[in-house]
BAMI-793318 format. One line per 10 residues: number of its first residue (from 1); for each residue x, y, z of N, C-alpha, C. Coordinates in nm, 2 decimals. Layout:
# residues N
NUM) X:Y:Z:X:Y:Z:X:Y:Z ~ ...
END
This chain:
# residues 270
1) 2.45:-2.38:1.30:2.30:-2.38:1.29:2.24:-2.29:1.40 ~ 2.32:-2.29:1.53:2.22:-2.20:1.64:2.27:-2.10:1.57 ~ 2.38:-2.02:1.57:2.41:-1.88:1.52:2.29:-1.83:1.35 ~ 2.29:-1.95:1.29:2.17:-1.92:1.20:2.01:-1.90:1.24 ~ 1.98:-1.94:1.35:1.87:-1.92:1.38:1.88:-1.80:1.49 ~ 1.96:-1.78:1.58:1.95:-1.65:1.62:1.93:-1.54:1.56 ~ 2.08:-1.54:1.44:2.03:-1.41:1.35:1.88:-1.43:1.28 ~ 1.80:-1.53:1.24:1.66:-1.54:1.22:1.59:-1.48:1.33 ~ 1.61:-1.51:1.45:1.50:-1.44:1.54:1.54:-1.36:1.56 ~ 1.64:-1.28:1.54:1.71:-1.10:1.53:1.63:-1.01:1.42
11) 1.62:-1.11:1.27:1.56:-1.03:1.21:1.44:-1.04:1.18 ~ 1.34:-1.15:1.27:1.21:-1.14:1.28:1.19:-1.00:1.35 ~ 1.24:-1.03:1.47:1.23:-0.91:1.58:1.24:-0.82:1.51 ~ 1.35:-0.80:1.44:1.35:-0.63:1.40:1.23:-0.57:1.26 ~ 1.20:-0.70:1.21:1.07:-0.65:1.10:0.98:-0.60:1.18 ~ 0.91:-0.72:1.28:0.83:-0.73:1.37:0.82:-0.58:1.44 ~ 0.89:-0.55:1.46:0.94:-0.42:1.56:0.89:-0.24:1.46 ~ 0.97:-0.30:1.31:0.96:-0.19:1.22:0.80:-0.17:1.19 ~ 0.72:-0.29:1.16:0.56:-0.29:1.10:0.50:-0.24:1.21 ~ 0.51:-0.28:1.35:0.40:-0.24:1.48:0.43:-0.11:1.47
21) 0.54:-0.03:1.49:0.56:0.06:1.49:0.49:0.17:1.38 ~ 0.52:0.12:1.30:0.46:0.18:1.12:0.28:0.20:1.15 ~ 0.26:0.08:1.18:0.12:0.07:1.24:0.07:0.17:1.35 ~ 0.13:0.14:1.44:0.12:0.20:1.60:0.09:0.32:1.56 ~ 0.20:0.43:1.46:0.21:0.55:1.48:0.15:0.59:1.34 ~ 0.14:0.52:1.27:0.11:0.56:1.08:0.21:0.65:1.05 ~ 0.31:0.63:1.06:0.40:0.63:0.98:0.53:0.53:0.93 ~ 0.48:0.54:0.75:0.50:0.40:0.74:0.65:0.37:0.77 ~ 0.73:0.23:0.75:0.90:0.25:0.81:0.94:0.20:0.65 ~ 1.06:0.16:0.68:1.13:0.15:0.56:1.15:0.00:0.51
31) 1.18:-0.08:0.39:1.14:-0.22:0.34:1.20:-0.28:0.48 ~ 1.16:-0.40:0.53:1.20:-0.48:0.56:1.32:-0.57:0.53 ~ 1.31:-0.58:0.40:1.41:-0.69:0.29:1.57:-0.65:0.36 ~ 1.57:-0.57:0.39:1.70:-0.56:0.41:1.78:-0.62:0.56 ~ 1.66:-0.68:0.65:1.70:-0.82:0.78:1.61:-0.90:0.70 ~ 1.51:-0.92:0.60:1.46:-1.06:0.61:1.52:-1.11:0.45 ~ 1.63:-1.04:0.39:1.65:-1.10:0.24:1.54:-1.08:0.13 ~ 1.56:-1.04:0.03:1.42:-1.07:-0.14:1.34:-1.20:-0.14 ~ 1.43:-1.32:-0.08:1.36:-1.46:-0.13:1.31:-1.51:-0.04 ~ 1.36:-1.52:0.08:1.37:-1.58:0.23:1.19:-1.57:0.25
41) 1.13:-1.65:0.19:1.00:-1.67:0.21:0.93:-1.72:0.33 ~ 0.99:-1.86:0.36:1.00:-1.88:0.52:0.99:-1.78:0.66 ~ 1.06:-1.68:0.65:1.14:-1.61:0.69:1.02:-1.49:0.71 ~ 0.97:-1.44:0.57:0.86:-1.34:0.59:0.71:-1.41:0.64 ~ 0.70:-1.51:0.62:0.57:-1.54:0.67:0.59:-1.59:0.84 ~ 0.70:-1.58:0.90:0.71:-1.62:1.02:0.70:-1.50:1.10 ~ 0.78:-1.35:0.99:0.71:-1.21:1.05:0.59:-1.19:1.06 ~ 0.49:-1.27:0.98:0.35:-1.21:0.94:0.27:-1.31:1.05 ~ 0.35:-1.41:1.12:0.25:-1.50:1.19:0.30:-1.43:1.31 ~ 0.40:-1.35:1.32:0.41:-1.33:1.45:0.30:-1.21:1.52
51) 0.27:-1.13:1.39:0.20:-1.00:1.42:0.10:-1.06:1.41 ~ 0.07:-1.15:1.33:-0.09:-1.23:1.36:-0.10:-1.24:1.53 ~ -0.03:-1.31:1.59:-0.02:-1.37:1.71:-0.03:-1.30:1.80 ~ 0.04:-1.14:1.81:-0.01:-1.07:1.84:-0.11:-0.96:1.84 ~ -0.18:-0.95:1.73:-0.27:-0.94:1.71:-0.36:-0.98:1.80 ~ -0.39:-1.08:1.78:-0.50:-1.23:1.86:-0.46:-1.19:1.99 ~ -0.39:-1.16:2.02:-0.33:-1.13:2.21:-0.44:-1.02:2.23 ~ -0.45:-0.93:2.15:-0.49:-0.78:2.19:-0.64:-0.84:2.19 ~ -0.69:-0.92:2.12:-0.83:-0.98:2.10:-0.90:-0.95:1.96 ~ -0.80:-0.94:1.86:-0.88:-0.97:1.70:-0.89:-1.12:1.70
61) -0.99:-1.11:1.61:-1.03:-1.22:1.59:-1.00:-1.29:1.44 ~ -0.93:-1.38:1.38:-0.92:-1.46:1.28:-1.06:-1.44:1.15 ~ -1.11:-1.42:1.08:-1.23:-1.49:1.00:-1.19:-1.52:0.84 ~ -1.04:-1.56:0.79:-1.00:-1.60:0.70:-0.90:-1.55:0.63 ~ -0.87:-1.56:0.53:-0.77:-1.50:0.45:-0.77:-1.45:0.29 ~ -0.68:-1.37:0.28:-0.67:-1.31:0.15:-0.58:-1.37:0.10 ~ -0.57:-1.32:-0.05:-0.49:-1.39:-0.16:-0.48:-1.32:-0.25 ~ -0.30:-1.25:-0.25:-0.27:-1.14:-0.25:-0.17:-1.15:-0.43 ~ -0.13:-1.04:-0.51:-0.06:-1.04:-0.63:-0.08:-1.19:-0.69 ~ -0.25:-1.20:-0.73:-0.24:-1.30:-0.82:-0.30:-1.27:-0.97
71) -0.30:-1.15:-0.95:-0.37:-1.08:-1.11:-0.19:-0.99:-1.18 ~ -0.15:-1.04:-1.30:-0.02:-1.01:-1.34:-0.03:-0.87:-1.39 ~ -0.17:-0.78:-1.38:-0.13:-0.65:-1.41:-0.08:-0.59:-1.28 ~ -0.12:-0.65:-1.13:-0.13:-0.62:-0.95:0.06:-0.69:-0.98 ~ 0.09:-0.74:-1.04:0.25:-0.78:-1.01:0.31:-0.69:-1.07 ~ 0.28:-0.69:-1.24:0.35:-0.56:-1.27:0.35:-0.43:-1.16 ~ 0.25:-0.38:-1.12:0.21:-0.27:-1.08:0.33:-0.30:-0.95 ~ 0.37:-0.44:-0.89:0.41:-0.41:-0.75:0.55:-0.47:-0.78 ~ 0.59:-0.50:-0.92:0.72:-0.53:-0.91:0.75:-0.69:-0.85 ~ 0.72:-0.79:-0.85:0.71:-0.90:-0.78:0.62:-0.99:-0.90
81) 0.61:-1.11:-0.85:0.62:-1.22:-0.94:0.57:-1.35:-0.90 ~ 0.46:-1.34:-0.77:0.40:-1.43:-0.75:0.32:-1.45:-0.63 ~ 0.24:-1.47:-0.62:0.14:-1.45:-0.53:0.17:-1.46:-0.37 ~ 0.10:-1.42:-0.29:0.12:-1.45:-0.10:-0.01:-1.44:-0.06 ~ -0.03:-1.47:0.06:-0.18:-1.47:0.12:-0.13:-1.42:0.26 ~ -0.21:-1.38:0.30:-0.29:-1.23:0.47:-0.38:-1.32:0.55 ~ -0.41:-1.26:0.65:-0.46:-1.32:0.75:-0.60:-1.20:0.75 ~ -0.74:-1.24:0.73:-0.84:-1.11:0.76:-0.85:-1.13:0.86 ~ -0.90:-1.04:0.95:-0.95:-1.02:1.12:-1.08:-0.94:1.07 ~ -1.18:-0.96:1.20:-1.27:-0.92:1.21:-1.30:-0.79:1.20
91) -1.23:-0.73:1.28:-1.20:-0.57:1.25:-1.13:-0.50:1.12 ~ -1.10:-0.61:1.02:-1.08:-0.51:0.88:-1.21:-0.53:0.79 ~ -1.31:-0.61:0.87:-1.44:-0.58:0.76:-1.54:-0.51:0.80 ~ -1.58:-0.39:0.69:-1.60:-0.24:0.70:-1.72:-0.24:0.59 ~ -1.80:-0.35:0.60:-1.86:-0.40:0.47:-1.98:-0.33:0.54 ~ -2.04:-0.26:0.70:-2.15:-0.22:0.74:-2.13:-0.07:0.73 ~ -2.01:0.00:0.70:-2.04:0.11:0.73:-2.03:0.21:0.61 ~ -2.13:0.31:0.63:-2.15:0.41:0.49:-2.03:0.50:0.49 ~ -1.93:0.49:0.57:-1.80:0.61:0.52:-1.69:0.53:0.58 ~ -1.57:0.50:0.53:-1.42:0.44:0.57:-1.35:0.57:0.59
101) -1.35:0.58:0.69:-1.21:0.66:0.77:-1.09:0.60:0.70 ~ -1.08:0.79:0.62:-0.95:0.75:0.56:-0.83:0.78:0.67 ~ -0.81:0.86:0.80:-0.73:0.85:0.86:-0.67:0.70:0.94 ~ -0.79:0.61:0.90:-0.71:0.46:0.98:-0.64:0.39:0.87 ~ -0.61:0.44:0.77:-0.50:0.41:0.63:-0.38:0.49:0.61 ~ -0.28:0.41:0.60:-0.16:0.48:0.52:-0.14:0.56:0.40 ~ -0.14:0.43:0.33:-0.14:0.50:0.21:-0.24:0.36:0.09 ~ -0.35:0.42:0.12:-0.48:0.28:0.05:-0.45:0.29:-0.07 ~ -0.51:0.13:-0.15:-0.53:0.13:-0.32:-0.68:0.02:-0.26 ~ -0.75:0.03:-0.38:-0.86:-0.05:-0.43:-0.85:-0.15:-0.50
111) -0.90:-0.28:-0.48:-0.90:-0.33:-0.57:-1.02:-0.43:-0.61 ~ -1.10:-0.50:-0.71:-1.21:-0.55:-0.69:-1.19:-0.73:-0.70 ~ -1.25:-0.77:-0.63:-1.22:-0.93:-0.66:-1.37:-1.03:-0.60 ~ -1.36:-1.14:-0.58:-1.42:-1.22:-0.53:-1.41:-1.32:-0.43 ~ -1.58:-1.26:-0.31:-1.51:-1.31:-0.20:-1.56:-1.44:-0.20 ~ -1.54:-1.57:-0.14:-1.55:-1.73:-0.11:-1.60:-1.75:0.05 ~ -1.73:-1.79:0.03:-1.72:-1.82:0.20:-1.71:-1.99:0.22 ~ -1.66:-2.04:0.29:-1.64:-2.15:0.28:-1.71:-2.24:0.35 ~ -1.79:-2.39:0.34:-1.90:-2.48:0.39:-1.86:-2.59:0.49 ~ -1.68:-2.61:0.41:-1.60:-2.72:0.43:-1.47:-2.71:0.46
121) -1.43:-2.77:0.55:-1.24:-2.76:0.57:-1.18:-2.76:0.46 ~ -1.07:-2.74:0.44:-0.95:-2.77:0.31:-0.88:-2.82:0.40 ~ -0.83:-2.91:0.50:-0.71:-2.99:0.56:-0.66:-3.10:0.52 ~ -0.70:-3.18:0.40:-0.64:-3.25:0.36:-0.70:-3.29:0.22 ~ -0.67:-3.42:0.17:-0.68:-3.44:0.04:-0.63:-3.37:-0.07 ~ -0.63:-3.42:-0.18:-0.57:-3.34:-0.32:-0.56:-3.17:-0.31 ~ -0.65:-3.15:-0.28:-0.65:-2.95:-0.28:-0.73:-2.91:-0.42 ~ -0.73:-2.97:-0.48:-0.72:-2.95:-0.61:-0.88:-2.84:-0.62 ~ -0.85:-2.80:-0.77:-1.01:-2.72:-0.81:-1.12:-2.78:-0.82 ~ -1.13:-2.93:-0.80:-1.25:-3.00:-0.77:-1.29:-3.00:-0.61
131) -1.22:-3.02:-0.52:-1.20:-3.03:-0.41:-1.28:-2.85:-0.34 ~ -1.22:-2.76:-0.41:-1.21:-2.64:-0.31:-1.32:-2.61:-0.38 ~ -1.42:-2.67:-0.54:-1.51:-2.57:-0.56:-1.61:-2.63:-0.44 ~ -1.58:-2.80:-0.41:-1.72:-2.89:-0.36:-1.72:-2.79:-0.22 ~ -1.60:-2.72:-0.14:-1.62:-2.67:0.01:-1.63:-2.49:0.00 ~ -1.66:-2.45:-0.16:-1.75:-2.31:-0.13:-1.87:-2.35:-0.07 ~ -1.92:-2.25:0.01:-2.06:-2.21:0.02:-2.12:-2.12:-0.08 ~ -2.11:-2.02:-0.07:-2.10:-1.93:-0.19:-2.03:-1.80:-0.20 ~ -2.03:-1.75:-0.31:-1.93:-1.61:-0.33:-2.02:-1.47:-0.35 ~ -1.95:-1.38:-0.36:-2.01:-1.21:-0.32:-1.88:-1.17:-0.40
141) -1.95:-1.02:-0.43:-1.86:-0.94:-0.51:-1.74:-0.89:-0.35 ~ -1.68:-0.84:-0.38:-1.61:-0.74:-0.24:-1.50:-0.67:-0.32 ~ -1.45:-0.58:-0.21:-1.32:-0.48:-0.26:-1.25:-0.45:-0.17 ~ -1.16:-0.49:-0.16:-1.01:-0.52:-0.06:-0.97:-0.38:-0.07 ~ -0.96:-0.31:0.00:-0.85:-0.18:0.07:-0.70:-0.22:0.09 ~ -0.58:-0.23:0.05:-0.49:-0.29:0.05:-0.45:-0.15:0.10 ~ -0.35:-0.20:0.18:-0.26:-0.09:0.26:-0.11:-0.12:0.29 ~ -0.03:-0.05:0.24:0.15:-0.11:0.27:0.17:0.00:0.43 ~ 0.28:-0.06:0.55:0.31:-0.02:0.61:0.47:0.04:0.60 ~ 0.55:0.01:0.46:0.62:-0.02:0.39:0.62:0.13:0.32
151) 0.73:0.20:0.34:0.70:0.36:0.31:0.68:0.34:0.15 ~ 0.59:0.41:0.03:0.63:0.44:-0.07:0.60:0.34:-0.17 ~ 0.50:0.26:-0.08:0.49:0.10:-0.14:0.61:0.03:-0.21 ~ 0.71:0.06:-0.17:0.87:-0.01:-0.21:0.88:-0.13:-0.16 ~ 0.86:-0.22:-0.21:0.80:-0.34:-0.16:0.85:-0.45:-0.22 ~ 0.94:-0.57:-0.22:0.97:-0.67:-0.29:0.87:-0.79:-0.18 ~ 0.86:-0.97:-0.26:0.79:-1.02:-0.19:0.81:-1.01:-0.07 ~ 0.97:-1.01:0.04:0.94:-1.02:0.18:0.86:-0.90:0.22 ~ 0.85:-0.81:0.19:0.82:-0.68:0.27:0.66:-0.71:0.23 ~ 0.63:-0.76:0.14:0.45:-0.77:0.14:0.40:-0.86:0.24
161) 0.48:-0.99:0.19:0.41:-1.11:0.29:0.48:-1.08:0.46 ~ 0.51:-1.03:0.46:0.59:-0.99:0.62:0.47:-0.86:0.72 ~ 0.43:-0.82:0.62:0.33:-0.69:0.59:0.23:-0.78:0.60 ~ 0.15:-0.89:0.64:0.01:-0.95:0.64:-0.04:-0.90:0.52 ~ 0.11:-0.96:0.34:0.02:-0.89:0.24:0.00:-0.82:0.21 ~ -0.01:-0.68:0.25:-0.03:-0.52:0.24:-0.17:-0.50:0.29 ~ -0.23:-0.62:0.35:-0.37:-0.62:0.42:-0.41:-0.49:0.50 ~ -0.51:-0.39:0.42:-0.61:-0.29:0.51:-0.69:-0.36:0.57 ~ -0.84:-0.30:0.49:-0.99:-0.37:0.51:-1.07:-0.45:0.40 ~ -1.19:-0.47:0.42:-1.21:-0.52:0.31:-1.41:-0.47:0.32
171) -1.46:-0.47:0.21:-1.58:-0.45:0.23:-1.63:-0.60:0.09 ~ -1.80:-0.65:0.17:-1.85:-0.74:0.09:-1.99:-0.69:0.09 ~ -2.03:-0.76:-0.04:-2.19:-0.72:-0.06:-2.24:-0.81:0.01 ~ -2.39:-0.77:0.00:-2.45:-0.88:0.01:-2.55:-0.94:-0.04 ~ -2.51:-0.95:-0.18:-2.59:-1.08:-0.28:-2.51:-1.19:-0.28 ~ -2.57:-1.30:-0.32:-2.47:-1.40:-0.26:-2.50:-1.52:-0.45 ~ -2.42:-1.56:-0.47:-2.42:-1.73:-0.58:-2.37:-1.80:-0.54 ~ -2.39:-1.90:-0.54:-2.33:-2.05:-0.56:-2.30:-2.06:-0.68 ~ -2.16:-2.18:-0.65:-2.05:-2.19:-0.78:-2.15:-2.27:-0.89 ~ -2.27:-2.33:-0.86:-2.36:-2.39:-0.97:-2.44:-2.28:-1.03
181) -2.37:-2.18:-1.00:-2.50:-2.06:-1.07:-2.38:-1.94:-1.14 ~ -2.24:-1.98:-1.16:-2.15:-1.85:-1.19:-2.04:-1.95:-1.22 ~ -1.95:-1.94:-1.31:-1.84:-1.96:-1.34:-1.72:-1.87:-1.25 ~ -1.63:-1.87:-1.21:-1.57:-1.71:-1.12:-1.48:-1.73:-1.24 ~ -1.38:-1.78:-1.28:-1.30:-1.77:-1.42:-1.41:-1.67:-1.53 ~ -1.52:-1.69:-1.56:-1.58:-1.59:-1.65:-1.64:-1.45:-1.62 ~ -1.66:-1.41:-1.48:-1.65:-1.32:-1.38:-1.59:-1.16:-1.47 ~ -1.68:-1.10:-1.54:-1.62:-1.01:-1.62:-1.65:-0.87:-1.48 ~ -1.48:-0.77:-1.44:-1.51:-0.68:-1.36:-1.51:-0.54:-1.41 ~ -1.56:-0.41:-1.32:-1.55:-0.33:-1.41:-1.54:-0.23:-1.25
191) -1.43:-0.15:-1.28:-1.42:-0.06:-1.14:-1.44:0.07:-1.18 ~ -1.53:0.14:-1.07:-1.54:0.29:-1.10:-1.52:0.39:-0.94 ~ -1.47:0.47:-1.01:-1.40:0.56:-0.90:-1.47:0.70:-0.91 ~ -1.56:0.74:-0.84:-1.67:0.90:-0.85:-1.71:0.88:-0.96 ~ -1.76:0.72:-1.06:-1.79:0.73:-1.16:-1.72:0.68:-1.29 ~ -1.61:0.71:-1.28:-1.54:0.72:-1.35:-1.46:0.56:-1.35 ~ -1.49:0.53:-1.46:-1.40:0.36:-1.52:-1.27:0.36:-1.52 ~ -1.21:0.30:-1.40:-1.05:0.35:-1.34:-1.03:0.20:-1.35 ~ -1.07:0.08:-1.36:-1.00:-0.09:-1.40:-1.11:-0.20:-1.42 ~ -1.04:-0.27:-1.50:-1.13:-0.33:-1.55:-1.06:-0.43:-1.61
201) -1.12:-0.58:-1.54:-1.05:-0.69:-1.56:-1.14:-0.83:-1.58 ~ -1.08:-0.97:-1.57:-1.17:-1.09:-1.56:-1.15:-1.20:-1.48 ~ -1.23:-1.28:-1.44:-1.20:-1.41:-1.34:-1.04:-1.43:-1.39 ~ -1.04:-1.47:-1.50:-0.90:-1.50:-1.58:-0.77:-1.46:-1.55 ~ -0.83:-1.37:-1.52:-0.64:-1.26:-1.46:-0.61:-1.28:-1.32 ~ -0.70:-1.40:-1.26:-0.68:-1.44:-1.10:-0.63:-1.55:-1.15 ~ -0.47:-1.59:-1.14:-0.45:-1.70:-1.16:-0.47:-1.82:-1.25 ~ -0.57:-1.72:-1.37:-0.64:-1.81:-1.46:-0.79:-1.85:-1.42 ~ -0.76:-1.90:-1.27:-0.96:-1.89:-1.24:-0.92:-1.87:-1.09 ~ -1.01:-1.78:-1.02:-1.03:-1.79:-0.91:-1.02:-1.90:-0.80
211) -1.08:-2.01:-0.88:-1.06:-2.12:-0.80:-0.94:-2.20:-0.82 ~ -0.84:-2.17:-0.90:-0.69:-2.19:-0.86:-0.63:-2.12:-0.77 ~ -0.67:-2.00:-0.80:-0.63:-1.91:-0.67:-0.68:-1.98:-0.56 ~ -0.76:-2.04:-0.50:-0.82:-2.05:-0.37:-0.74:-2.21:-0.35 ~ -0.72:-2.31:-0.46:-0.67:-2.42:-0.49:-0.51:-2.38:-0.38 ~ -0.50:-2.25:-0.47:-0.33:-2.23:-0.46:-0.34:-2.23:-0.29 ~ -0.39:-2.11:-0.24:-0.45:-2.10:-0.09:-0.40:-2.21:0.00 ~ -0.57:-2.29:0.00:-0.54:-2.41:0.04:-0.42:-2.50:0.08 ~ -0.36:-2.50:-0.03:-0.22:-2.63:-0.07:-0.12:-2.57:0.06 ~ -0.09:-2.41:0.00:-0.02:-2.35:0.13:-0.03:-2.32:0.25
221) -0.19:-2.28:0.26:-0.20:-2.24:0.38:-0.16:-2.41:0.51 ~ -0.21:-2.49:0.43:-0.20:-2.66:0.46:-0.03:-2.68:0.50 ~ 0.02:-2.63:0.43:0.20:-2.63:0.45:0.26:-2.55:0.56 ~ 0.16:-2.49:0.58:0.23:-2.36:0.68:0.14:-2.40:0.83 ~ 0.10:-2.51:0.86:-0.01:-2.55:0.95:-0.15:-2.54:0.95 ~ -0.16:-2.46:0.93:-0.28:-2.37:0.90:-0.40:-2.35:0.83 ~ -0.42:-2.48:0.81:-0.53:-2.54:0.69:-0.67:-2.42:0.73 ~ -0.71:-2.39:0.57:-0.86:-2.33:0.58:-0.99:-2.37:0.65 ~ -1.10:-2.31:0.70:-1.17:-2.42:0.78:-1.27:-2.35:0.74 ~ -1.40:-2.44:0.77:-1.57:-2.38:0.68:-1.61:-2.27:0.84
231) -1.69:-2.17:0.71:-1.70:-2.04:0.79:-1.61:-1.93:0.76 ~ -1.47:-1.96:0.70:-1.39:-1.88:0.69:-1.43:-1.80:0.51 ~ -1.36:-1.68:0.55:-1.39:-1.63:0.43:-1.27:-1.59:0.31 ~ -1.28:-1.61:0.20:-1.11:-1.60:0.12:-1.15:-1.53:0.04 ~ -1.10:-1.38:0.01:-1.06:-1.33:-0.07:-1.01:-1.37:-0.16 ~ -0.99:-1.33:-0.32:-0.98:-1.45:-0.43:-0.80:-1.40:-0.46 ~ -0.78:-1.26:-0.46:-0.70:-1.15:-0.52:-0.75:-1.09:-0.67 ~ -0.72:-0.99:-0.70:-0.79:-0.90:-0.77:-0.77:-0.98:-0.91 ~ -0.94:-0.90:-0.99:-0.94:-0.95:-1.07:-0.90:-0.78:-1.22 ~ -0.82:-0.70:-1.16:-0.75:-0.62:-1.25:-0.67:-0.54:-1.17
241) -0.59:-0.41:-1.26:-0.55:-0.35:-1.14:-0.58:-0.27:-1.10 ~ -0.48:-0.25:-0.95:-0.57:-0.15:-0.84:-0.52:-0.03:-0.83 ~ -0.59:0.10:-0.77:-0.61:0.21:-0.78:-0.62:0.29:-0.67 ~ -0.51:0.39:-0.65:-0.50:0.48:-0.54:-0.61:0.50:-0.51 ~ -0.64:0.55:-0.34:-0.73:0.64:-0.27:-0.72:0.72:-0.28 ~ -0.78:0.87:-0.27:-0.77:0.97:-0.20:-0.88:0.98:-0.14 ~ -0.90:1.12:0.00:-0.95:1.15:0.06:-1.09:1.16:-0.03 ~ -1.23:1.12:0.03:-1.36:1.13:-0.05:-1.40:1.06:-0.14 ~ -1.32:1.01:-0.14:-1.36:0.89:-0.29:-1.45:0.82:-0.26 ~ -1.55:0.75:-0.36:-1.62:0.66:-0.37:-1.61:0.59:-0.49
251) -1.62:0.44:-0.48:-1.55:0.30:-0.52:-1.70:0.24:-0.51 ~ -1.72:0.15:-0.69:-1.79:0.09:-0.70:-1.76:-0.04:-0.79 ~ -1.78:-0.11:-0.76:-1.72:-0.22:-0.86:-1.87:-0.27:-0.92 ~ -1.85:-0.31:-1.03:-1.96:-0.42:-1.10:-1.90:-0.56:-1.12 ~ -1.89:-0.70:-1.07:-1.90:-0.80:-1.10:-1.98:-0.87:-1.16 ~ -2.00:-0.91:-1.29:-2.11:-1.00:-1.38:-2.06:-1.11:-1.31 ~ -2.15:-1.19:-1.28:-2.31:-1.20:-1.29:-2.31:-1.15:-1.11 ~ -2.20:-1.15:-1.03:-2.23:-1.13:-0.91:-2.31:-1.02:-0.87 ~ -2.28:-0.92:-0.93:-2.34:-0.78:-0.89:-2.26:-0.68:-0.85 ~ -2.29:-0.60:-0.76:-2.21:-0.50:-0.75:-2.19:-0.49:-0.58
261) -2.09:-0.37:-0.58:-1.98:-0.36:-0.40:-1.95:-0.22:-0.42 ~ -2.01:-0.18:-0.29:-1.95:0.04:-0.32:-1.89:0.03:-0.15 ~ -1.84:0.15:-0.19:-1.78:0.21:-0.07:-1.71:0.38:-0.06 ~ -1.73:0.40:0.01:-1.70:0.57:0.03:-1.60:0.59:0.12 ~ -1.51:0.67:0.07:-1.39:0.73:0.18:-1.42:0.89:0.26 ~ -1.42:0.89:0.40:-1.42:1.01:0.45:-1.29:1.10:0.39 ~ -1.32:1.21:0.42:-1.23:1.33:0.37:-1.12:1.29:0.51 ~ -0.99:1.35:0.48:-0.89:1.31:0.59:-0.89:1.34:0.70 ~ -0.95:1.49:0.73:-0.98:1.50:0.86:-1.08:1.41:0.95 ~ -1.14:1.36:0.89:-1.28:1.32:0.94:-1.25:1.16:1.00
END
């Protein structure tokens, strides 16, 4: 049993070591999966708490979580088969400013979904979708910048959730509903890129309803210590699929009945 857990903290260390670095220098490193195993789930979310933890050392700050490959066209597209959740920090919301520096990205995708601010803890009780709709506050359109540190987005589950999810930034509007004024399961989305109709999806393709997804959240984040707490904000995961950056782009999503969420990419030098 100790020789099992050493090599565990050998190959935290060495993920740990490969993503800061990826990060540190932007350039991305190579999967992880090959110290942390395809399934070893445990295993990647103990890499992803550790860079959290360091993180928090440098002085980010926590303000919720995302909820990551729960739309099955975002699985096909990543090869994997079931959802993980990210840690947001303060510093990946970009929701104030009129141009996103594409040089602080690897290699970005778009995606459009719905964000949850929350009223009420999730730390105990059933979890259920009665439970998590009573502790919304309310929800906003937003669009997650996902970013792999992970060369080539070659990516099986450990290498995402070990990856904080493939977590960039995130940008949120600011109209706001309550769950008594919107269904998020009927949430019809429509994404445009310079214009142009590049995905297009529905509450439905998140898990079935959004608020499973956040259900799902909850149940885990609760298992892993870590229960949700009011104030925090959850990402739902996309509600179709997502779509390369390049240098200049501008990204607009329409969310019925929410409304709409834009954002503009600087050119690379810039």
């Amino acid at each position: 049993m100790a020789n099992s857990g050493n090599s565990n903290d050998l190959s935290i260390a060495d993920a740990v070591d490969r993503l800061s670095r990826a990060e540190r220098t932007g350039i991305p490193a190579e999967p992880v999966r090959d110290v942390l195993g395809d399934t070893d789930i445990a295993l990647a979310y103990a890499v992803q708490q550790e860079l959290a933890r360091r993180r928090e050392a440098r002085g980010a700050v926590a303000v919720g979580r995302k909820i990551g490959l729960t739309s099955p066209a975002v699985q096909r597209q990543m090869g994997v088969e079931q959802p993980d959740f990210g840690v947001l920090f303060a510093d990946m919301d970009v929701s104030g400013r009129a141009v996103i520096p594409f040089h602080r990205l690897l290699q970005p995708r778009v995606e459009a979904e719905i964000a949850f601010v929350l009223k009420a803890d999730l730390a105990d009780g059933e979890l259920d979708e009665e439970q998590v709709r009573a502790a919304v506050d309310y929800a906003v359109p937003a669009l997650e910048i996902v970013d792999s540190r992970i060369a080539g987005w070659d990516i099986a589950i450990t290498d995402t959730i070990a990856d904080n999810a493939s977590s960039g930034l995130f940008v949120l509007a600011e109209h706001r509903l309550a769950l008594d004024e919107f269904e998020p399961r009927e949430a019809a989305m429509r994404l445009y890129a310079d214009d142009e109709l590049v995905s297009e999806g529905d509450g439905a393709a998140c898990l079935g309803d959004p608020l499973a997804a956040l259900a799902w959240l909850a149940r885990t984040a609760l298992s892993f210590g870590d229960p949700l707490r009011a104030g925090q904000i959850v990402l739902s995961g996309a509600l179709g699929p997502l779509v390369p950056v390049a240098p200049g782009m501008r990204f607009r999503a329409v969310i019925d009945p929410l409304g709409e969420v834009t954002t503009t990419f600087s050119a690379k030098e810039a």
